[in-house]
C-alpha positions, 0 to 999 in steps of 0.5 A: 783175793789172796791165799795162804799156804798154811803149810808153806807160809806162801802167800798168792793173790789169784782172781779165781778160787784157790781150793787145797788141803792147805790153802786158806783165805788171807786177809793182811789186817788180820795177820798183823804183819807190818808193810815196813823193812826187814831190819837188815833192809833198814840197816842196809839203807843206813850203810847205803848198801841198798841195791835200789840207791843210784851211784851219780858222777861214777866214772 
């Protein structure tokens, strides 16, 4: 299950039970966040600034 500090904004996955002042249950589709890159990753990606694009041939 996952966990959100509504203080922090942190975000954990446990399999046991969290329990604190400022823990709450969370559930990704109520939180409307979206599973998509941040612009900067995006942009990045378009440069080819990515840190996860191989270089082939370097030498």
């Amino acid at each position: 299950m996952k966990y959100k500090n509504t203080k922090t904004g942190a975000i954990i996955e446990t399999s046991t039970k969290v329990s604190g002042e400022n823990w709450e249950p969370f559930d990704n589709e109520e939180s409307g966040e979206k599973k998509t890159p941040a612009k900067k990753q995006k942009d990045d990606k378009k440069k080819g600034n990515s840190e996860d694009d191989t270089q082939e041939d370097a030498e």
